[in-house]
C-alpha positions in Angstrom: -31.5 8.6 -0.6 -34.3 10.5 -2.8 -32.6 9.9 -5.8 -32.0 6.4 -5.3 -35.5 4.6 -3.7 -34.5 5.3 0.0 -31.2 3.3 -0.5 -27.2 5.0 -0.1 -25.1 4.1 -2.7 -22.5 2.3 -2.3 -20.0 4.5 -3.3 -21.6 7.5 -0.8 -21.5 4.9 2.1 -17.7 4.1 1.3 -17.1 7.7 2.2 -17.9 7.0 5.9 -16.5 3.5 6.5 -12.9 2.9 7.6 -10.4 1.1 5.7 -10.8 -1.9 8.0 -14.9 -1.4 7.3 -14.1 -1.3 3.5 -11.6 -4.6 3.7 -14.2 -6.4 5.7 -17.2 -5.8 3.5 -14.8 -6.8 0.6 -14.3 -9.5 2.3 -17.9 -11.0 3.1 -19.1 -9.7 -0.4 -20.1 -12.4 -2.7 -17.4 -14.0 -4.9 -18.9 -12.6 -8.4 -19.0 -9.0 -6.5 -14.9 -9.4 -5.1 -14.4 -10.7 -8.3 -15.7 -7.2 -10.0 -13.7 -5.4 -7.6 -10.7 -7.6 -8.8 -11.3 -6.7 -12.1 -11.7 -2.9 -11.9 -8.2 -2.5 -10.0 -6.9 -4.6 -13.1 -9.1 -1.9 -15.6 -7.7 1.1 -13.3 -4.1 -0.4 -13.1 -4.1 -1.2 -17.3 -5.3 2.3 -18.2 -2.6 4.3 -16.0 0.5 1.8 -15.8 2.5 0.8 -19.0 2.8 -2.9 -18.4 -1.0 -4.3 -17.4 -0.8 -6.9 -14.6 -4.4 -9.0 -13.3 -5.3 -8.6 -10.1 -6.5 -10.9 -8.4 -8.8 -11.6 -5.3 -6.3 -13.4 -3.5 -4.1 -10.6 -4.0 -6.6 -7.9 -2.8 -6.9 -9.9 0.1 -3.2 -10.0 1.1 -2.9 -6.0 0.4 -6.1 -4.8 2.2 -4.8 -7.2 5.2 -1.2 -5.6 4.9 -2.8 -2.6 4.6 -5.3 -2.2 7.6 -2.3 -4.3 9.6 0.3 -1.2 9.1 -2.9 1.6 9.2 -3.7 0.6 12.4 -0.2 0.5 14.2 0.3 4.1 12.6 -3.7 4.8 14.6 -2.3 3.6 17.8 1.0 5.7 17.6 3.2 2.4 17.2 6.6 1.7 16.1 5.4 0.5 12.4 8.9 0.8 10.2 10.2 -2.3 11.9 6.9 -4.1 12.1 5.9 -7.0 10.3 2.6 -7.8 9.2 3.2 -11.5 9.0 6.3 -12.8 10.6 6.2 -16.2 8.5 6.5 -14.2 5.5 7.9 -11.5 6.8 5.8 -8.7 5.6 7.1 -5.6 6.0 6.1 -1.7 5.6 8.1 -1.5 2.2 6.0 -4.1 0.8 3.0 -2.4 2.1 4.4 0.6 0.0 4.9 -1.7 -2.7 0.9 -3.0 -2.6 0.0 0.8 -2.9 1.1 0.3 -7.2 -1.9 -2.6 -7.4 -4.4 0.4 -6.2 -3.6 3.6 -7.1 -3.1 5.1 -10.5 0.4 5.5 -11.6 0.6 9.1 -11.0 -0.1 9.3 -7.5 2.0 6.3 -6.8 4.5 7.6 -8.4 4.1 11.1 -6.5 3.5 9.1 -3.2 6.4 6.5 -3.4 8.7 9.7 -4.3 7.6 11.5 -0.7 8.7 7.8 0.9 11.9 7.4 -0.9 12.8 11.4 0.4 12.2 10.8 3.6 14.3 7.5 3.2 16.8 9.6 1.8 17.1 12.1 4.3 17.3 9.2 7.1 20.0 8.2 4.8 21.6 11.3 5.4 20.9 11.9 8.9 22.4 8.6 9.8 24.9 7.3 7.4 25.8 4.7 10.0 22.6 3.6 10.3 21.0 3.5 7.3 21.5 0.2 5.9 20.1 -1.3 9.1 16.9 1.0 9.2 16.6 0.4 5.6 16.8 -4.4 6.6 14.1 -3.4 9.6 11.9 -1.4 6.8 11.9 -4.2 4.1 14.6 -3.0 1.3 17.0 -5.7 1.5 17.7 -5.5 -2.2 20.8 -3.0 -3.1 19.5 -2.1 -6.4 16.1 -0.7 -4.5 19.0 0.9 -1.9 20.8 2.5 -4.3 17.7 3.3 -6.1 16.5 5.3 -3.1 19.9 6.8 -1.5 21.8 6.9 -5.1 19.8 10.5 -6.1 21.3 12.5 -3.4 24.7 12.7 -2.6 25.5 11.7 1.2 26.8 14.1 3.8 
C-alpha cells in the first residue's frame, strides 16, 4: 500500500479472493476492462499453444461459470464426475477440463490434463466393465477422446 498511494493492487488483492470472488468481479467489471481480460487469455494462449484461438468475453463467462459450478461441488464434498453444470446443454466435468486449455499455458495443461487422463486410465483398469459408462457420466462420449485416454495403457 506504501508503494502504491494507499491502494492494493489488483493483482495482490486477487491473491485473497476466491475463484467465485475473481468470476464475479470479472463479471461486474466494465466492458473495456472484461474486454482486456479477454484479450490477455488470447496473448497468454497465442504465446504458449501452436494454433492461436480469440477468446472471447462470452466465452470467459461460460468457463469461469463451469468453473466455480464444479469448484464448488468438489468444496462441499459432492458427487461432481456425474454432475452437470447446465442440464440444457449438458455441461459436464470433461468440458470443465476442456475450458482449463483457454486459461492456462500449454505446459501445465498439458501436465494437468495428463494427471486426469491417468486417473481415467486407472478407473479404466479397475473397472473394465464399467468404464465406458463412468467415462458417458463424465462427459467423453467421443471414442477417439476414449481411446485417446484408455489406448496408452494396456487393460488388465
Amino acid at each position: 500500500m506504501n508503494d502504491h498511494n494507499g491502494q492494493v493492487p489488483l493483482w495482490v488483492l486477487a491473491n485473497d479472493l476466491s475463484l467465485g470472488q475473481i468470476v464475479w468481479l470479472f463479471q461486474i467489471s466494465a466492458p473495456q476492462v472484461r474486454l482486456a481480460v479477454a484479450e490477455s487469455f488470447t496473448d497468454l494462449y497465442a504465446d504458449t499453444h501452436d494454433t492461436p484461438r480469440k477468446i472471447t468475453i462470452k466465452r470467459l463467462n461460460t468457463i469461469y461459470s463451469r468453473l466455480v459450478f464444479f469448484r464448488n461441488l468438489c468444496a462441499h464434498d459432492e458427487r461432481c464426475y456425474c454432475a452437470h453444470a447446465n442440464e440444457r446443454f449438458n455441461e459436464s466435468v470433461f468440458q470443465a477440463v476442456n475450458d482449463l486449455s483457454y486459461l492456462l499455458d500449454q505446459e501445465s495443461y498439458i501436465a494437468f490434463r495428463h494427471q486426469f487422463y491417468e486417473l481415467l486410465r486407472r478407473m479404466a483398469i479397475a473397472l473394465p466393465d464399467q468404464y465406458c459408462q463412468m467415462f458417458k457420466a463424465i462427459g467423453v462420449t467421443d471414442q477417439s477422446a476414449i481411446d485417446d485416454i484408455v489406448g496408452r495403457l494396456p487393460m488388465q
